[in-house]
C-alpha positions in Angstrom: 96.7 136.4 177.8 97.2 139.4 174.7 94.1 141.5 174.8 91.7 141.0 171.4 90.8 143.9 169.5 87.5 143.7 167.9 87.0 145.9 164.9 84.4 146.9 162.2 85.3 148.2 158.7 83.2 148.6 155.8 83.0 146.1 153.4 81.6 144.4 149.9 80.1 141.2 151.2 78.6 139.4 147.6 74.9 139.4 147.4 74.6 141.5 150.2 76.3 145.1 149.1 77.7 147.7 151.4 78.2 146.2 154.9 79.8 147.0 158.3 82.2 144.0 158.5 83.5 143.0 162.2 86.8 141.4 163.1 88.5 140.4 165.4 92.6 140.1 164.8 91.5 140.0 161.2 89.3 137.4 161.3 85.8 138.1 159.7 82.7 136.6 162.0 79.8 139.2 161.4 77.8 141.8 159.5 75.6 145.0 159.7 73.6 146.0 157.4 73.9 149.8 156.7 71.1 152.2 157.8 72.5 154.8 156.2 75.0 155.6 152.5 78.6 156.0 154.0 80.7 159.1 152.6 82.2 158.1 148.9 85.6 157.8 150.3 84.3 155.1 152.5 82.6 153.5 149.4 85.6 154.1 147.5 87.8 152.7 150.0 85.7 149.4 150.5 85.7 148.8 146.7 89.5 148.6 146.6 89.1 145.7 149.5 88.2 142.4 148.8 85.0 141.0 149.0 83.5 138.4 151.1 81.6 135.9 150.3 78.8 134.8 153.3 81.3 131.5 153.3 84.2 133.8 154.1 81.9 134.9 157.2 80.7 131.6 158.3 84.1 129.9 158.4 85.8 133.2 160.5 82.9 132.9 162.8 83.3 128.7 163.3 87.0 129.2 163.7 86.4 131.8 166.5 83.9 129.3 168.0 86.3 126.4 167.8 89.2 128.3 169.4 86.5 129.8 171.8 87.7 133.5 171.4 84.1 133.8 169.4 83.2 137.9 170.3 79.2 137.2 170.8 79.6 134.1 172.7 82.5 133.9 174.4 83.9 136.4 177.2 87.1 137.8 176.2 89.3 140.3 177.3 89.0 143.0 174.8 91.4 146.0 174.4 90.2 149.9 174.6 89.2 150.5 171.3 87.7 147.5 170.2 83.7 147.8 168.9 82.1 144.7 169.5 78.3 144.3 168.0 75.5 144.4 169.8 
């Protein structure tokens, strides 16, 4: 079986701001909040993305649960650089 790579990038998630957005294979399923103001390229960066909705979230994270490759609950085999929440 591939590897998954497990990912975080910064993102607008609506009624929420600024967050650090996890993936996995492009698939949202969770969010940081931010401790501390990114750089302004980040900022800029995330503005030119699109933003998620809490919805968009939930329904990347129930995917990942039905298809049981769900980072947090499931055990998976998970390339070098992936950066999987605590």
């Amino acid at each position: 079986m591939e590897k998954m790579t497990v990912y975080y990038e910064y993102r607008y998630l609506k009624q929420h701001g600024l967050v650090k957005m996890y993936f996995i294979n492009g698939i949202p399923f969770t969010w940081d909040e931010l401790d501390n103001t990114p750089s302004n390229d980040v900022i800029l960066r995330a503005r030119e993305e699109y933003v998620y909705s809490i919805d968009d979230v939930y329904h990347g994270s129930m995917y990942l649960l039905e298809e049981g490759f769900h980072p947090l609950i499931d055990s998976i085999d998970y390339d070098e650089r992936s950066e999987v929440p605590e």
